[in-house]
C-alpha positions as CSV (number, residue, x, y, z in Angstrom):
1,X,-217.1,-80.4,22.0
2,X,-217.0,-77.0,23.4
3,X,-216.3,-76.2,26.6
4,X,-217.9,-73.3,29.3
5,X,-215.3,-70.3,29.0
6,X,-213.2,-70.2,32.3
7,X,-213.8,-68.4,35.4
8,X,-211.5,-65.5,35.8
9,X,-211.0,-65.7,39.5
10,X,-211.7,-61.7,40.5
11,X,-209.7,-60.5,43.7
12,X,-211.8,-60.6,46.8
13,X,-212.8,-57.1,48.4
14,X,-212.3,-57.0,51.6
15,X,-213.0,-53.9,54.2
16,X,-210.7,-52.0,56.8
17,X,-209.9,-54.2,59.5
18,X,-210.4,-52.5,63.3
19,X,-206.4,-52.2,63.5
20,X,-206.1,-50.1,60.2
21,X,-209.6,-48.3,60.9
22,X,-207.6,-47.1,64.4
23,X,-204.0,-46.3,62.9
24,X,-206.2,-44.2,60.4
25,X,-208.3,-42.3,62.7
26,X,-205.2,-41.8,65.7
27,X,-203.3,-40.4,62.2
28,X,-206.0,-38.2,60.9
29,X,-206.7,-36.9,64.9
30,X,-202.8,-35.9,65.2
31,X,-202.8,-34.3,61.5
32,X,-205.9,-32.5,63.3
33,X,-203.8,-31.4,66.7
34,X,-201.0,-30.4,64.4
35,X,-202.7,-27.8,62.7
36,X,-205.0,-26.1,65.3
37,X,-201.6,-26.2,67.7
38,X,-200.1,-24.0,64.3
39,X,-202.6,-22.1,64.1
40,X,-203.0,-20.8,67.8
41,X,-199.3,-20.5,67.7
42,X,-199.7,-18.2,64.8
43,X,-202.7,-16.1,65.9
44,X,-200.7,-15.3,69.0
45,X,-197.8,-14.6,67.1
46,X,-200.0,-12.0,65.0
47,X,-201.6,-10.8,68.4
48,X,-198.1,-9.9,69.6
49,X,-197.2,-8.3,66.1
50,X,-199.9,-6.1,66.5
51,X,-199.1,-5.1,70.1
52,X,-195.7,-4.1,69.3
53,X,-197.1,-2.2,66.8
54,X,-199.6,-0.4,68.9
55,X,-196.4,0.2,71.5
56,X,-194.6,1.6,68.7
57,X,-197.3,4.5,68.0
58,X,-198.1,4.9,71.5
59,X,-194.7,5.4,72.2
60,X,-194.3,7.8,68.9
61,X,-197.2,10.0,71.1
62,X,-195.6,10.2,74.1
63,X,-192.2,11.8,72.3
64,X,-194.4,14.3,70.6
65,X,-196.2,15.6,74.0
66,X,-192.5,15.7,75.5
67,X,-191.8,18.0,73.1
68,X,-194.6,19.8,73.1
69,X,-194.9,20.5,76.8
70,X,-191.3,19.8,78.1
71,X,-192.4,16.7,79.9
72,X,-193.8,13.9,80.3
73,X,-197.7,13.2,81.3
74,X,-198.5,11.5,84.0
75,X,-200.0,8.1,84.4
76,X,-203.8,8.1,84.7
77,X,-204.4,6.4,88.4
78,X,-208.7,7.7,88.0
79,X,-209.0,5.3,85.2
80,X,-210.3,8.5,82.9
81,X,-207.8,8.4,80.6
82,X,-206.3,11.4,81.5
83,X,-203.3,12.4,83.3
84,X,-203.4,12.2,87.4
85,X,-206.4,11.1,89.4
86,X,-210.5,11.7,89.3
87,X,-209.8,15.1,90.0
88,X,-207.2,15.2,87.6
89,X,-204.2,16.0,90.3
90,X,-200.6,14.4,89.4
91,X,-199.5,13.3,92.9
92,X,-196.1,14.0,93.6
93,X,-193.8,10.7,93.0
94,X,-196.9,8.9,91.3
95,X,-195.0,6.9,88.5
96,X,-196.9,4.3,87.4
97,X,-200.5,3.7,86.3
98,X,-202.7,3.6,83.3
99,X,-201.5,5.1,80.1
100,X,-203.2,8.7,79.7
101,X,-205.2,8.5,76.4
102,X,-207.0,11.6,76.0
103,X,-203.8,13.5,77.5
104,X,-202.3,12.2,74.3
105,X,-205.0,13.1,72.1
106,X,-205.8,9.4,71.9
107,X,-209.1,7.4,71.6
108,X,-209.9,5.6,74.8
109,X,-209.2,1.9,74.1
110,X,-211.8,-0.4,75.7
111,X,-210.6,-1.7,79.4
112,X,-208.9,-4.9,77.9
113,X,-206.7,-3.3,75.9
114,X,-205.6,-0.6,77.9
115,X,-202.0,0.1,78.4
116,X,-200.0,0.6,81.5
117,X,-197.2,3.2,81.9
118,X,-194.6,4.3,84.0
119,X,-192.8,7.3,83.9
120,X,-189.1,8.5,85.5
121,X,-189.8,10.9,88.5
122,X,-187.1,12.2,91.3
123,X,-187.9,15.5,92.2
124,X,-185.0,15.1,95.0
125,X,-182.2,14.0,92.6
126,X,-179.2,14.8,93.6
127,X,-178.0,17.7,91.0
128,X,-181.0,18.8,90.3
129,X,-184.7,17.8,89.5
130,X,-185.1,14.4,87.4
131,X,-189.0,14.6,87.6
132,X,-190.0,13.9,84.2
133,X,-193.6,14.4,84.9
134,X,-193.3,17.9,85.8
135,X,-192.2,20.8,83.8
136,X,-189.8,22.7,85.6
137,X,-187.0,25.5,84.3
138,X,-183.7,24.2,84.6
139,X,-181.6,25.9,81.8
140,X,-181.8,29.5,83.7
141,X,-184.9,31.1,81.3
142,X,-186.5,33.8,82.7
143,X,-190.7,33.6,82.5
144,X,-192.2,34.6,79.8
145,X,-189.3,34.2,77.4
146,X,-189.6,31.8,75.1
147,X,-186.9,28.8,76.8
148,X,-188.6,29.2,79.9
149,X,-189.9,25.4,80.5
150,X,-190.1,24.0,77.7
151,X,-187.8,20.6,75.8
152,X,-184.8,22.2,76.6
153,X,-185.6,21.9,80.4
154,X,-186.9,18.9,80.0
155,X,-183.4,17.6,78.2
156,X,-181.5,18.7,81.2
157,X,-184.2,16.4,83.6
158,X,-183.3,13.7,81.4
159,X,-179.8,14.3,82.1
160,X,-180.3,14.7,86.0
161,X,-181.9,11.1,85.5
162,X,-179.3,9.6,84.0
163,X,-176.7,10.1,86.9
164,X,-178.8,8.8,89.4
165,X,-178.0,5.3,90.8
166,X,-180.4,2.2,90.0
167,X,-183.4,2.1,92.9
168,X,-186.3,-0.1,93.4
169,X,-188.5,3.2,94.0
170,X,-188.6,4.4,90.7
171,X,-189.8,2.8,87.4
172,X,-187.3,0.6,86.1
173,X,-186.6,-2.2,83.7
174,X,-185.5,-5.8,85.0
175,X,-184.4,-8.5,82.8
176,X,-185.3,-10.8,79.8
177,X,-184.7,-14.0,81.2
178,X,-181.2,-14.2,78.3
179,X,-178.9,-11.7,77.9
180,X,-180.4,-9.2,80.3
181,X,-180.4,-11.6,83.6
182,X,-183.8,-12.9,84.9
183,X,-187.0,-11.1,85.6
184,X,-187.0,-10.2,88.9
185,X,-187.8,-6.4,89.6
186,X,-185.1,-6.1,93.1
187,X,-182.3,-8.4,92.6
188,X,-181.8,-7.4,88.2
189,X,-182.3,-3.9,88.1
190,X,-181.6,-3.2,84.5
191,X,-181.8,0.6,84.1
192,X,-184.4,3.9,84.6
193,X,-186.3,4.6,81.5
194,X,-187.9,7.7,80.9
195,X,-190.7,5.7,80.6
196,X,-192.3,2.2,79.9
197,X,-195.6,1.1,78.0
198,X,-197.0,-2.2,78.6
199,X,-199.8,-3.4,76.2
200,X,-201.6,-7.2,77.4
201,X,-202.3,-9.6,75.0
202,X,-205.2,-12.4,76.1
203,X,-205.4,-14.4,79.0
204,X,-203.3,-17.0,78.0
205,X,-202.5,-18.6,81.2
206,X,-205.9,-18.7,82.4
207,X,-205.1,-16.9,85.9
208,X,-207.8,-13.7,85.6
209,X,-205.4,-11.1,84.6
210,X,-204.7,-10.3,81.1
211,X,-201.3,-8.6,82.7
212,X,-198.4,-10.8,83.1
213,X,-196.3,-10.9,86.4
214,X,-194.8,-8.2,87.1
215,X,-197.1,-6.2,85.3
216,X,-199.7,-4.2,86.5
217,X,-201.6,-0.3,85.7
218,X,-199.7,0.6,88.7
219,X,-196.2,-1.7,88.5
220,X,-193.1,0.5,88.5
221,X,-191.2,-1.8,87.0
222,X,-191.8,-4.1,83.5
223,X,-189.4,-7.1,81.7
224,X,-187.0,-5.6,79.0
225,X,-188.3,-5.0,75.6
226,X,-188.0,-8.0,73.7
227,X,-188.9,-10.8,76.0
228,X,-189.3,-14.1,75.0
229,X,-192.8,-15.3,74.0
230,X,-194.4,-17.9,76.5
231,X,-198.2,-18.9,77.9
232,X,-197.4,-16.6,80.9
233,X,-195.2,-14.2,80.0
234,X,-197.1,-12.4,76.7
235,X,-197.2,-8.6,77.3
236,X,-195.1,-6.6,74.9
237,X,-193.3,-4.0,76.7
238,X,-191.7,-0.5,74.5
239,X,-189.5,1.7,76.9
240,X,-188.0,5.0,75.7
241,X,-184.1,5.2,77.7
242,X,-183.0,8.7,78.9
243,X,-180.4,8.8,76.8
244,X,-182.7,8.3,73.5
245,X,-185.2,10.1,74.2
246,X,-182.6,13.4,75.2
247,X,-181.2,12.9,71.8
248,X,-184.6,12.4,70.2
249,X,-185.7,15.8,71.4
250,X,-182.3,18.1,70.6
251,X,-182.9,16.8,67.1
252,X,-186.6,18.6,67.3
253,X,-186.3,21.2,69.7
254,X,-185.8,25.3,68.9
């Protein structure tokens, strides 16, 4: 007598249950959150990579008109992107504003990614004239030979600069929030630069200004190069010090 072959018994299928359907989706939603945080953390990253390098050659053009014309330009306070105002006048003790473009030689860059700039200037320093903007003779050249006003003078401003005592009404450097002291442009004045470049990344922290405190186009005083990164606190800031720059110019100069 034969007998029906036996049932194999075949493993019931089952579905997800809401639980594991919920652990799955709150696991795929944070793998999501992880990677778009990454990725905004490395876009801005990148965005400040290429401001540095866009202070970098801005600051490059600024050595070569010093030595070109024995000062410094101006700061554009017309918005032209030229030196001085509308009229193109460089107002006496003017030290901070927009970074003159065209004075450089330089495209105009669209408003959002304009730089500011401040420049050292004390006509009234004691032991001479510090104003950086300004060529002046002070080596002793007589006009019309060839040392009158030019590098060489402006070496010896440089110099004046240098002895003069830290003051909150020039443009100055304040501090990194590390090894520099806090940010705060009156009580941490770090030191007079010959002059500062600020270039804005986005709007990070949402408040209407692509400049973070205490940055402005007319701000005499910026954070130390090399400030921490945060949400509110994203401009890159290149500074040239007296000191450099004087030594960056008696390599070049006749």
């Amino acid at each position: 007598m034969t007998h029906p072959p036996a049932r194999r018994h075949r493993p019931r299928q089952r579905g997800f249950s809401l639980i594991e359907l919920s652990v799955v989706l709150l696991a795929m939603g944070l793998l999501g959150w992880a990677v778009s945080s990454g990725y905004g953390n490395s876009a801005a990253l990148q965005d400040r990579d290429r401001a540095r390098q866009a202070a970098e050659s801005l600051r490059e053009s600024l050595r070569a008109f010093a030595l070109r014309n024995g000062r410094l330009p101006c700061p554009d306070t017309g918005g032209s992107g030229w030196e001085g105002d509308g009229g193109g006048a460089c107002a006496s003790g003017v030290e901070a504003g927009w970074l003159p473009y065209r004075s450089l030689g330089l495209d105009l860059p669209p408003d959002t990614l304009r730089a500011a700039y401040g420049v050292y200037r004390n006509k009234n320093a004691a032991g001479g004239d510090a104003d950086l903007a300004v060529a002046a003779e002070r080596t002793g050249d007589a006009a019309g030979t060839p040392g009158y006003r030019n590098a060489r003078d402006l070496m010896a401003g440089l110099v004046i600069a240098g002895r003069q005592p830290l003051s909150s009404d020039h443009a100055r450097l304040t501090g990194d929030d590390a090894g520099e002291g806090v940010v705060h442009c009156t009580d941490n004045i770090r030191s007079h630069p010959a002059f500062f470049i600020v270039v804005p990344l986005e709007d990070r922290d949402n408040d209407g200004n692509r400049f973070d405190a205490p940055h402005t186009a007319g701000s005499l005083c910026a954070y130390a190069p090399g400030t921490a990164l945060r949400i509110d606190r994203d401009d890159v800031v290149a500074a040239e010090s007296l000191a450099s720059l004087t030594g960056w110019i008696g390599a070049r100069a006749p």
